[in-house]
BALUM-361685 format. One record per residue: residue number from 1; residue in one letter; x, y, z of N, C-alpha, C in turn. Coordinates in pm, whole numbers, plus 50000, padded with zeros to 5 digits. Example, Ala and Ser with C-alpha at 12.3 -4.5 7.8 and 13.67 -1.06 7.14 Angstrom:
REM residues 2
(1,"a",(51319,49431,50780),(51230,49550,50780),(51320,49670,50780))
(2,"s",(51285,49775,50708),(51367,49894,50714),(51290,50003,50787))
//
This chain:
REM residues 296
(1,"x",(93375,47449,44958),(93303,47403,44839),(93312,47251,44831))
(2,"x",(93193,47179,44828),(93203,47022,44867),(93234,46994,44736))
(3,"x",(93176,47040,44645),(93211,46964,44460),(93366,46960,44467))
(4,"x",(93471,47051,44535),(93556,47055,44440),(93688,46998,44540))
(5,"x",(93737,46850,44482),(93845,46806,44608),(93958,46854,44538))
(6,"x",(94053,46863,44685),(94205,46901,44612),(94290,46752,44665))
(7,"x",(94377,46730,44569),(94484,46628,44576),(94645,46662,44554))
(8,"x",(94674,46667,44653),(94807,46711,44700),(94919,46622,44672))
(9,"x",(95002,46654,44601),(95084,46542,44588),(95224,46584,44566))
(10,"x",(95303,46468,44645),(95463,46524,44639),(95492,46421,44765))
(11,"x",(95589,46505,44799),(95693,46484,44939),(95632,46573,45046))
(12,"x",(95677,46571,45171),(95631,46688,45265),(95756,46719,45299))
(13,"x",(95736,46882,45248),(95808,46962,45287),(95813,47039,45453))
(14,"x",(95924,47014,45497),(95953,47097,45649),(95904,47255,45647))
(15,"x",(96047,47286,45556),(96054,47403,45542),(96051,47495,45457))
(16,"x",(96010,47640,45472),(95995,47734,45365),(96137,47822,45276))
(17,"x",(96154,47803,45212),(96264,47873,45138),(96338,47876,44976))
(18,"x",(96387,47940,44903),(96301,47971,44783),(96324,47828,44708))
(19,"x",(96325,47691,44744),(96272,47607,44654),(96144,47577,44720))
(20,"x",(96083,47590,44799),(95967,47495,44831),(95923,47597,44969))
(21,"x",(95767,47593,44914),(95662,47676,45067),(95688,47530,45183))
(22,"x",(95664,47531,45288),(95635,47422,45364),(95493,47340,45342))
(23,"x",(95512,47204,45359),(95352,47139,45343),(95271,47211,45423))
(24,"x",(95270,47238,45563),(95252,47271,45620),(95143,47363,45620))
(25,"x",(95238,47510,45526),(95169,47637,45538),(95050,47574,45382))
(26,"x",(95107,47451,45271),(94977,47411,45170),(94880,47398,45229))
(27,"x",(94857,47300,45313),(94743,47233,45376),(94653,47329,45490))
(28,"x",(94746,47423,45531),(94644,47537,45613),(94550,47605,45553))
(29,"x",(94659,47656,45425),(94573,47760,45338),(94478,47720,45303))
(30,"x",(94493,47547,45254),(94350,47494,45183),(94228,47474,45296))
(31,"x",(94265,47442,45418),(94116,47456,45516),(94090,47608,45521))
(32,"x",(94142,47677,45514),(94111,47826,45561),(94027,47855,45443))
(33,"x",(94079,47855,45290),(93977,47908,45239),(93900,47853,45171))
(34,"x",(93948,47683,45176),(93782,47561,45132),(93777,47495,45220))
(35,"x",(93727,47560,45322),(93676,47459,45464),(93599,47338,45441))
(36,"x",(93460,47340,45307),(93393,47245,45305),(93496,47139,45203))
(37,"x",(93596,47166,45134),(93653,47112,45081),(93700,46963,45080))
(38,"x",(93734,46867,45019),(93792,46740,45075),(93968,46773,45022))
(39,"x",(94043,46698,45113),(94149,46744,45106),(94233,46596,45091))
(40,"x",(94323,46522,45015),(94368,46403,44964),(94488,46464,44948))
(41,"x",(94603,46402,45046),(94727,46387,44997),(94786,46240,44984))
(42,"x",(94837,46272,44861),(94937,46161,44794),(95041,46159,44788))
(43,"x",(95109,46157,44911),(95261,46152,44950),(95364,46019,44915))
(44,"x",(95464,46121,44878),(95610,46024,44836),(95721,46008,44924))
(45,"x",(95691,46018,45047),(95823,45993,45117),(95774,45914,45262))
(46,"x",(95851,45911,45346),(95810,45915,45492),(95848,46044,45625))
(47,"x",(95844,46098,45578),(95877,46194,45684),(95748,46214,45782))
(48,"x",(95806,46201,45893),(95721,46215,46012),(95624,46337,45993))
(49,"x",(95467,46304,45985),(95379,46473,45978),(95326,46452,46093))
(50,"x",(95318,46608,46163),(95254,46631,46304),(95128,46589,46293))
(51,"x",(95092,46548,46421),(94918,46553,46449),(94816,46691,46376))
(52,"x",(94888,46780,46447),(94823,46907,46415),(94799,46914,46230))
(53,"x",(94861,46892,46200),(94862,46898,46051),(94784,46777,45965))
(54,"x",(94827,46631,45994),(94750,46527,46004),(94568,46555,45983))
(55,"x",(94551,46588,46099),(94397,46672,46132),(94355,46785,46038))
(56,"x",(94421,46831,45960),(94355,46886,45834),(94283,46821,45752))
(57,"x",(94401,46739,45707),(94378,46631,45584),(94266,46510,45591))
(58,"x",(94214,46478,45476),(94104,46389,45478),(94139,46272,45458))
(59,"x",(94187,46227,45346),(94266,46102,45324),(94427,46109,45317))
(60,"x",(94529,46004,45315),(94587,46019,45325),(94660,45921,45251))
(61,"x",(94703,45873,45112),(94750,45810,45072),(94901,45764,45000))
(62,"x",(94942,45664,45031),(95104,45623,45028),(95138,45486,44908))
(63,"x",(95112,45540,44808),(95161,45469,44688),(95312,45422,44671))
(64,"x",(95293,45286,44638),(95423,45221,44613),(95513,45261,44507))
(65,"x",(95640,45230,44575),(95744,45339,44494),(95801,45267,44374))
(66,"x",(95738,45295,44248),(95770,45284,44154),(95914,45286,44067))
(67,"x",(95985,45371,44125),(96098,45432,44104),(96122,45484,43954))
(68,"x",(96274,45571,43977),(96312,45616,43846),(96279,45585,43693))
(69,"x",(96302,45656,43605),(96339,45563,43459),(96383,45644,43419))
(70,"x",(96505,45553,43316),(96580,45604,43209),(96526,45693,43143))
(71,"x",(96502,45830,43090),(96456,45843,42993),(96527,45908,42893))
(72,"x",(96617,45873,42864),(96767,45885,42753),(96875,45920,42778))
(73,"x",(96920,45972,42707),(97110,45955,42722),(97150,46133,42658))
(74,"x",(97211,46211,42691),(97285,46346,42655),(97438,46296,42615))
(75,"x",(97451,46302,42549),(97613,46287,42470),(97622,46195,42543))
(76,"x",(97542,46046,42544),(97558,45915,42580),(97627,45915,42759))
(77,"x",(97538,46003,42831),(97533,45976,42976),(97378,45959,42980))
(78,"x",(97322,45852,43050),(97186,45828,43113),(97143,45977,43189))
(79,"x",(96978,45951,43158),(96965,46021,43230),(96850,46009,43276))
(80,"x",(96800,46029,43369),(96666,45957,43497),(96598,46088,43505))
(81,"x",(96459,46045,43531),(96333,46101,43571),(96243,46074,43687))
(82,"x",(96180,46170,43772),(96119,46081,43800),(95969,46078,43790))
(83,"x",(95911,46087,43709),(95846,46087,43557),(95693,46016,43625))
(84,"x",(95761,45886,43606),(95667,45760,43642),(95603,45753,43805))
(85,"x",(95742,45814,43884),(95655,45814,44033),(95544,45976,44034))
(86,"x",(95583,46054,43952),(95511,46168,43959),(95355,46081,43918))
(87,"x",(95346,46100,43785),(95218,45986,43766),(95142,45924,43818))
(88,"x",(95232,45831,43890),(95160,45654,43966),(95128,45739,44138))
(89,"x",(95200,45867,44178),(95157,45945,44285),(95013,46046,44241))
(90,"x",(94989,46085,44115),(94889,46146,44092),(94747,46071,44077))
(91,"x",(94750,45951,44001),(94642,45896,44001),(94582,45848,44137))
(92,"x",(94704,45799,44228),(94633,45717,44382),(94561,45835,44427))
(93,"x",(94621,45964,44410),(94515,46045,44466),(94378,46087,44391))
(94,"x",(94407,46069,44299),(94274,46111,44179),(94160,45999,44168))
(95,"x",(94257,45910,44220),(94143,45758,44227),(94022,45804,44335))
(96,"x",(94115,45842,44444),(93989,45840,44540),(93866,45963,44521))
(97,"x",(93887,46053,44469),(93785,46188,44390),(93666,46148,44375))
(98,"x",(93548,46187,44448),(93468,46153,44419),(93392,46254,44387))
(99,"x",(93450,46378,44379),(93314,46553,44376),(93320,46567,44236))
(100,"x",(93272,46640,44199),(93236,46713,44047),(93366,46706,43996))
(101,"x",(93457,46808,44074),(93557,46958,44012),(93670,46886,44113))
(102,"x",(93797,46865,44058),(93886,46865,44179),(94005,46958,44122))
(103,"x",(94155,46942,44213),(94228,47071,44173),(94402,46967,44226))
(104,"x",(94434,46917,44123),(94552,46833,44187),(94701,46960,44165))
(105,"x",(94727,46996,44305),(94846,47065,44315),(94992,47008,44412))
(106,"x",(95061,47054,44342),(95175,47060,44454),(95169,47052,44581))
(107,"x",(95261,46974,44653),(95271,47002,44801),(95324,47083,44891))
(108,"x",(95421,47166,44751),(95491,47313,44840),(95404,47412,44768))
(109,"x",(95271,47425,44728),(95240,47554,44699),(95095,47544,44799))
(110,"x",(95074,47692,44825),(95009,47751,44889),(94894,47885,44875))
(111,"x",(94788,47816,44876),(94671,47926,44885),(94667,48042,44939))
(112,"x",(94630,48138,44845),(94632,48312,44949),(94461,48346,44946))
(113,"x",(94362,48285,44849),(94237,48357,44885),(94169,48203,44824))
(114,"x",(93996,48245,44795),(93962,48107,44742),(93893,48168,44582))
(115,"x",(93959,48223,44477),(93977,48272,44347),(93915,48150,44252))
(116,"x",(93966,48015,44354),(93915,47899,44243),(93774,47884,44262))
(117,"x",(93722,47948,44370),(93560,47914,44334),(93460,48022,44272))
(118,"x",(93566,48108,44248),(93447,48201,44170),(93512,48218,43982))
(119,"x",(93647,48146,43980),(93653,48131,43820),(93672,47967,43760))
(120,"x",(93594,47877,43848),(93621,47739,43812),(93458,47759,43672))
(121,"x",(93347,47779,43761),(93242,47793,43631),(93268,47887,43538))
(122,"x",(93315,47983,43511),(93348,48058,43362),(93403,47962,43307))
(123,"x",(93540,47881,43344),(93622,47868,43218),(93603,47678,43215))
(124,"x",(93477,47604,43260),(93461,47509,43195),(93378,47469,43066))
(125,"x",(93430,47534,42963),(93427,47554,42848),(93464,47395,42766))
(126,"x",(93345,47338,42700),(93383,47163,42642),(93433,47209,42528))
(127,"x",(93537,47105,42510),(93637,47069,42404),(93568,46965,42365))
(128,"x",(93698,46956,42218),(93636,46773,42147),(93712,46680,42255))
(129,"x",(93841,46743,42343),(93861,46601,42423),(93819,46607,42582))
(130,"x",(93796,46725,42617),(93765,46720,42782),(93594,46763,42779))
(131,"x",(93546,46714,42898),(93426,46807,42885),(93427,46937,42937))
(132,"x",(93523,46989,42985),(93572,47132,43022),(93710,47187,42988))
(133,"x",(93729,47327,42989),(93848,47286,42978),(93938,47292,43126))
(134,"x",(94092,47237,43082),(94149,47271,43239),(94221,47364,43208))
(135,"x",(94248,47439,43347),(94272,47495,43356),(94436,47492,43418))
(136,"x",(94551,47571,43438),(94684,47530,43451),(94782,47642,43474))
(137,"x",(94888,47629,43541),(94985,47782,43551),(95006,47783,43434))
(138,"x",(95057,47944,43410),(95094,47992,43246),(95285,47923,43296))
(139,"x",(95364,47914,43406),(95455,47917,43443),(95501,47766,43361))
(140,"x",(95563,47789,43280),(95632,47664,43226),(95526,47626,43106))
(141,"x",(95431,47652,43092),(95367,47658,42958),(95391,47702,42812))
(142,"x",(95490,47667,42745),(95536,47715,42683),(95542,47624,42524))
(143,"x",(95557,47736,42468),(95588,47684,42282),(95755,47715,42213))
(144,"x",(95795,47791,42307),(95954,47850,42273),(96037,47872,42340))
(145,"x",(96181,47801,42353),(96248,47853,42499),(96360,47895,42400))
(146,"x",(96426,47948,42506),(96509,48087,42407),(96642,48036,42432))
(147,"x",(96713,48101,42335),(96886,48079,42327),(96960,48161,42245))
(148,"x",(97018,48228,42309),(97084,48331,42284),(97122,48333,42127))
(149,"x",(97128,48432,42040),(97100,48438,41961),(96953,48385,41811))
(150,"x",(96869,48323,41892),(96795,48222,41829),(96645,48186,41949))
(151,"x",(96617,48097,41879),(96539,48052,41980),(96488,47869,41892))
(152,"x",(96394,47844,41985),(96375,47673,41989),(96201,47650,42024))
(153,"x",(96156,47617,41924),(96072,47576,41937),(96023,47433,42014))
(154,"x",(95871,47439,42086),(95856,47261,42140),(95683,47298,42110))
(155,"x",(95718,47138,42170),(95536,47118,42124),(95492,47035,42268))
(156,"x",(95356,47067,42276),(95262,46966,42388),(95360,47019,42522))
(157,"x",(95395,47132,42532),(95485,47149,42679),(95397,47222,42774))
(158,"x",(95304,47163,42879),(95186,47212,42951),(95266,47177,43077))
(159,"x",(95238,47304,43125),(95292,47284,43327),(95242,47181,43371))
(160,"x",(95299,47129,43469),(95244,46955,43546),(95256,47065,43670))
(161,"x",(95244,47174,43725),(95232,47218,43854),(95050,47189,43965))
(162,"x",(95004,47258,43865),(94883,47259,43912),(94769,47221,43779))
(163,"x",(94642,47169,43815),(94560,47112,43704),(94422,47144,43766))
(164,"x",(94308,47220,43740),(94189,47224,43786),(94074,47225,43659))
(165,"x",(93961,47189,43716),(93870,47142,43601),(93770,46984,43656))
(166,"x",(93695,46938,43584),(93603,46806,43586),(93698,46737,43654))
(167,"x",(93633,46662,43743),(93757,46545,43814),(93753,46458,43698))
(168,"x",(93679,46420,43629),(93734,46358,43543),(93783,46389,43413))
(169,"x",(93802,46493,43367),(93927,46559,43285),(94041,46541,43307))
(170,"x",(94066,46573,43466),(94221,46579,43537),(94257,46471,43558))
(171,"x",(94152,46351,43553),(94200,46180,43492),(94252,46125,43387))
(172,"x",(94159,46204,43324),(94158,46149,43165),(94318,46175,43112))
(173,"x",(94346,46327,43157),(94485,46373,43127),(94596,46279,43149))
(174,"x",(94568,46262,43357),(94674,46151,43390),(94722,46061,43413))
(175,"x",(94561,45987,43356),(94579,45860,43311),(94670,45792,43196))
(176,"x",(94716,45698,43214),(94788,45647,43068),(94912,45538,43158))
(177,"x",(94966,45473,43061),(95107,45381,43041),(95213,45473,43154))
(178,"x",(95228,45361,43196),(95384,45523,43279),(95474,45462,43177))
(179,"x",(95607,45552,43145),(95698,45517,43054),(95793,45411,43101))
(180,"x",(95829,45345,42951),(95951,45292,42939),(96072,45339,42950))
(181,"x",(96182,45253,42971),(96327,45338,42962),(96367,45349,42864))
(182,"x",(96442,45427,42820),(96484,45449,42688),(96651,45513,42706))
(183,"x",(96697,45452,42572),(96844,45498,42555),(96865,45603,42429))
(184,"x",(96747,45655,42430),(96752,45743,42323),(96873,45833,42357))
(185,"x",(96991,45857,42247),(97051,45978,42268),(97048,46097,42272))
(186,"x",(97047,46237,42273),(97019,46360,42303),(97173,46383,42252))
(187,"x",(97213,46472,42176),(97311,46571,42160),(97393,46655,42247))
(188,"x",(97320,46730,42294),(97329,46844,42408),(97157,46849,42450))
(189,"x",(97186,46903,42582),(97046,46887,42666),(96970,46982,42616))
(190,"x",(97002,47107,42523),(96897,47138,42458),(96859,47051,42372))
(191,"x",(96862,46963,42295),(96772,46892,42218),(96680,46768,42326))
(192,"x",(96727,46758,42443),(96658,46657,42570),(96514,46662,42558))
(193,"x",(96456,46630,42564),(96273,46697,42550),(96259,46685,42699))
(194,"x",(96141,46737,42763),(96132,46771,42902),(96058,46664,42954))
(195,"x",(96035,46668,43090),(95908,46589,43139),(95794,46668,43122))
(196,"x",(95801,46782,43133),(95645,46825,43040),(95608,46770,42956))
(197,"x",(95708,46807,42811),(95658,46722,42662),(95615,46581,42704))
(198,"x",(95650,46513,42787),(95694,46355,42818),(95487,46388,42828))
(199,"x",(95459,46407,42936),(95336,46402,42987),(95262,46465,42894))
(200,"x",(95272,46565,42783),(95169,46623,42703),(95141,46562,42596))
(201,"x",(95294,46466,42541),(95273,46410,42416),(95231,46288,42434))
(202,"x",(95230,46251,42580),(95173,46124,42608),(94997,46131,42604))
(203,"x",(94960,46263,42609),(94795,46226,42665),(94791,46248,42497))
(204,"x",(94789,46342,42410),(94773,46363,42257),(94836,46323,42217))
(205,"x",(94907,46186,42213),(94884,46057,42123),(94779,45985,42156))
(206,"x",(94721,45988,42209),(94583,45917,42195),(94483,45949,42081))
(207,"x",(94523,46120,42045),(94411,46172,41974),(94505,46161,41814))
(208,"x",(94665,46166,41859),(94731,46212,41675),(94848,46114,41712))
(209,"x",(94821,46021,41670),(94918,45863,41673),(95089,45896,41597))
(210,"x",(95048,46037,41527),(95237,46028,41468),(95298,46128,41583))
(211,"x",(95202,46150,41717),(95327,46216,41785),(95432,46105,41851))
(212,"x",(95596,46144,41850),(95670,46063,41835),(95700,46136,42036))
(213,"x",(95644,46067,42128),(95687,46094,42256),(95828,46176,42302))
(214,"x",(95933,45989,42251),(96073,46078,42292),(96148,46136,42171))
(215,"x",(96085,46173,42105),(96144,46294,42006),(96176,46413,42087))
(216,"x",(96317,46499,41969),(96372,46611,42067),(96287,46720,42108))
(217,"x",(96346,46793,42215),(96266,46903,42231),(96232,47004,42105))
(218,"x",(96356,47021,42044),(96315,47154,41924),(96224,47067,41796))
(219,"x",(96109,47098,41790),(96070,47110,41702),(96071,47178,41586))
(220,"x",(96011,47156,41478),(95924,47276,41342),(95851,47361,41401))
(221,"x",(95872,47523,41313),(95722,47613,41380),(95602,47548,41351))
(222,"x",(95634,47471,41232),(95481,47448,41225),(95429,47321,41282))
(223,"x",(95519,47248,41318),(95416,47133,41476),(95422,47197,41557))
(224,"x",(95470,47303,41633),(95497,47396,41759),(95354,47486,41744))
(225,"x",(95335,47516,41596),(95201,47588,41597),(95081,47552,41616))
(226,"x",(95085,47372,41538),(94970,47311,41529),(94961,47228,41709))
(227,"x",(95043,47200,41727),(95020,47180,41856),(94985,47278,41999))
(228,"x",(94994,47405,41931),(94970,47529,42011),(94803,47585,42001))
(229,"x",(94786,47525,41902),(94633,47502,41851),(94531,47399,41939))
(230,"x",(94590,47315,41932),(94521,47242,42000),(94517,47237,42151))
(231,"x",(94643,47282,42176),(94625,47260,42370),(94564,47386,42397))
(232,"x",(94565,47517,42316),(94520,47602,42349),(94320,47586,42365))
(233,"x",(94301,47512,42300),(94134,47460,42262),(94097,47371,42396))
(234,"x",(94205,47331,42474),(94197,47254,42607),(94225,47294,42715))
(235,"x",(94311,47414,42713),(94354,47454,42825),(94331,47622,42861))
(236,"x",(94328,47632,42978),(94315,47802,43011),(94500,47803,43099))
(237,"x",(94539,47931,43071),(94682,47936,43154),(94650,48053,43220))
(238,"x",(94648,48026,43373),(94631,48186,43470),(94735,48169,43507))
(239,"x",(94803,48329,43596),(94911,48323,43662),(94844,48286,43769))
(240,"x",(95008,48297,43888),(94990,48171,43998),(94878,48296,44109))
(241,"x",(94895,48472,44053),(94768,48522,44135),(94636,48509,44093))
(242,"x",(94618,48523,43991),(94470,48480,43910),(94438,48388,43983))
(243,"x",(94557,48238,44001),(94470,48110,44034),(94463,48125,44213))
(244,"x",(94507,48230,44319),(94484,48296,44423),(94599,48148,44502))
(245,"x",(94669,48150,44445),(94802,48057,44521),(94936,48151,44484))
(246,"x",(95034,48143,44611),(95183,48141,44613),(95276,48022,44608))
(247,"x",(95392,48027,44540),(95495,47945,44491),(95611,47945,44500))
(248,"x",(95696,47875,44522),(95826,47872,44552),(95901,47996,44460))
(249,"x",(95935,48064,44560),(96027,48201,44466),(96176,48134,44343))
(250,"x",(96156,47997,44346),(96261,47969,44236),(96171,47984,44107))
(251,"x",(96044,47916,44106),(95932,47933,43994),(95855,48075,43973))
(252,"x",(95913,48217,43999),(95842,48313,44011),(95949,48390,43887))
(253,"x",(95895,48361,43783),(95972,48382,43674),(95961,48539,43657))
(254,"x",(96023,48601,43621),(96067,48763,43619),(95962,48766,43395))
(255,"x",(95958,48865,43391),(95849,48918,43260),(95948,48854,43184))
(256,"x",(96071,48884,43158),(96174,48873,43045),(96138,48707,43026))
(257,"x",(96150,48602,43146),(96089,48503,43086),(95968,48439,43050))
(258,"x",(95875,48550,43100),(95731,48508,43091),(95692,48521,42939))
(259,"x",(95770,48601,42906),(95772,48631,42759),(95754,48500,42629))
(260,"x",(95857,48429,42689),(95835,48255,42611),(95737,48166,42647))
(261,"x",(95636,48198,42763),(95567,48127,42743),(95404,48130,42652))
(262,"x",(95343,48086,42681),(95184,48059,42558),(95112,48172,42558))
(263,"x",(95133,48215,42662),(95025,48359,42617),(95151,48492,42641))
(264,"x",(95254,48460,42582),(95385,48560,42623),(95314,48624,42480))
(265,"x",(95435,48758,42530),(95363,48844,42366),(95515,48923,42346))
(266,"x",(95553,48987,42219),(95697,49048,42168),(95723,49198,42222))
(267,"x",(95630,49244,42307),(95697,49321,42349),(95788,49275,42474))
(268,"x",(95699,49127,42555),(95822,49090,42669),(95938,49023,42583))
(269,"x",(95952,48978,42440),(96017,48924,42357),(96134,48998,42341))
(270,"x",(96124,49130,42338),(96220,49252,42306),(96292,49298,42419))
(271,"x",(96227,49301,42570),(96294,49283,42676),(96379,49179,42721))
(272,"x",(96307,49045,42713),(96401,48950,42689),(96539,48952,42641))
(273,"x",(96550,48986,42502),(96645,48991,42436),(96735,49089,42463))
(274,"x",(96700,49196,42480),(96807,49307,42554),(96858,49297,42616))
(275,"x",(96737,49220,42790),(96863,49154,42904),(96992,49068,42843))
(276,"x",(96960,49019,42778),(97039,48862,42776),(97177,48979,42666))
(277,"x",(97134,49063,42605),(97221,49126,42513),(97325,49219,42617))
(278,"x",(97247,49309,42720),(97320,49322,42777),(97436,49285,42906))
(279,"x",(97362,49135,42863),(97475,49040,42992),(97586,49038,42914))
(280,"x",(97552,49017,42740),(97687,48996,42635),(97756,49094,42700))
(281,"x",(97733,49194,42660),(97824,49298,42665),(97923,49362,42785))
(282,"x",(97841,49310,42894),(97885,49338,43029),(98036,49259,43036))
(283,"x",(97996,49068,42997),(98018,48968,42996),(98159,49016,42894))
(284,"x",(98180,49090,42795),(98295,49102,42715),(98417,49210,42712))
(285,"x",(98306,49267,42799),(98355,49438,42842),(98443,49421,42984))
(286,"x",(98432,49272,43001),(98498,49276,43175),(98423,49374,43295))
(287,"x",(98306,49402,43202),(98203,49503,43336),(98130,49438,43403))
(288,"x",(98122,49328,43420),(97996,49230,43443),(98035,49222,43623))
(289,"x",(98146,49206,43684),(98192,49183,43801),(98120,49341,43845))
(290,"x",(98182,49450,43805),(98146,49560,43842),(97997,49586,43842))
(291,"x",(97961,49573,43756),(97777,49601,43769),(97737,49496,43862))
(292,"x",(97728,49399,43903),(97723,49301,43963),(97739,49363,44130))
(293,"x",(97813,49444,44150),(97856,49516,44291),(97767,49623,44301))
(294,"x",(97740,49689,44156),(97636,49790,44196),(97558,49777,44212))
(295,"x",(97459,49660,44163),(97358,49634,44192),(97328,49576,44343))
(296,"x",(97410,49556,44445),(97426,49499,44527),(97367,49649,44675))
//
């Protein structure tokens, strides 16, 4: 499909194993099933890539290394991101885009069919801020992360895995300021806000000027709601088969946690909670070693 480029961005990965597919097997999948495709990687490292592999790819671009930033302190230890090179690596590749539709993913994930060309026209649907909407994994999309006994609300927390839609939507998004450092303190790292929030509350402050960036992760239900409102009016969340890609088996979240994310619903809410209830109990009962063997 000539409209629609993909921009690859990361490190290159060697090898396959459950943090990361190999670049390798990314960049195959994408000639195999968008041959007419343009293919742009925006690599962060130097590691030697074969010829053979080389010869996939269309462009090939090597952005200057920006490095780390502060982005606050947990019971007053720093703590680094790397936030800003993710960013300043996404745009060099988004710069060069010249088709309709592009699809900026990871460099360890990997295509199993070509799914994106027969549900990219349904779901470009215009918003008041994109002219389509994008589209995004449900994996890390979330309004609530859980804690035992309780739970925690956030706001503007949209996966940075994968992004498809108008090439220029998937600009508009990652365009902006890369951040400052900051010594903001954090409590405990549950109150830390993520590099998700970092990147969501950065594009909607443009549109609602009192979002406060490095504010904590837990929010109010009711900014968690109103902000669930709105990204929902911008965004579509498929799983990683819907969007016809495989992913590092560390990101292949089991139902109990799929449950917290944006389109999770209370019956995985109630499973959730049981697991985690019956780790208590295992966990107090001194059974936990033993079940642990049986399951083995």
């Amino acid at each position: 499909m000539k409209e629609l480029t993909f921009v690859v961005q990361g490190p290159y990965f060697l090898h396959t194993d459950r943090n990361h597919i190999s670049s390798d097997d990314c960049f195959r999948s994408l000639r195999k099933y968008f041959p007419d495709s343009k293919i742009i990687y925006s690599r962060s490292d130097n590691v030697v890539i074969p010829l053979e592999t080389l010869s996939l790819i269309d462009l090939v671009v090597c952005p200057d290394d920006v490095g780390h930033n502060q982005t606050g302190c947990i019971n007053s230890i720093p703590k680094f991101e790397n936030v800003n090179r993710q960013i300043h690596g996404v745009l060099a590749g988004l710069e060069l885009v010249e088709s309709i539709y592009c699809c900026k993913v990871r460099s360890d994930f990997k295509f199993v069919n070509n799914n994106l060309i027969d549900i990219l026209p349904s779901l470009l649907v215009k918003t008041s801020r994109f002219k389509g909407r994008l589209t995004i994994l449900d994996i890390y999309s979330r309004t609530e992360y859980f804690k035992f006994g309780g739970r925690s609300y956030v706001d503007y927390h949209l996966s940075d895995f994968i992004f498809v839609g108008y090439s220029e939507d998937v600009i508009k998004y990652w365009k902006g300021d890369l951040f400052s450092d900051t010594d903001k303190n954090y409590l405990h790292y549950d109150d830390y806000r993520t590099v998700e929030q970092m990147l969501g509350r950065r594009f909607y402050k443009n549109y609602f000027p009192d979002i406060e960036i490095n504010a904590e992760r837990n929010v109010s239900l009711e900014r968690c709601l109103l902000a669930k409102s709105q990204i929902q009016e911008d965004f579509n969340f498929l799983s990683f088969k819907k969007l016809g890609i495989d992913i590092p088996r560390r990101f292949k979240r089991p139902y109990r946690d799929q449950a917290y994310f944006i389109n999770g619903n209370a019956f995985g809410r109630l499973i959730y909670n049981l697991y985690f209830i019956n780790k208590l109990i295992l966990k107090k009962s001194g059974l936990r070693g033993f079940w642990n063997k049986l399951k083995k």
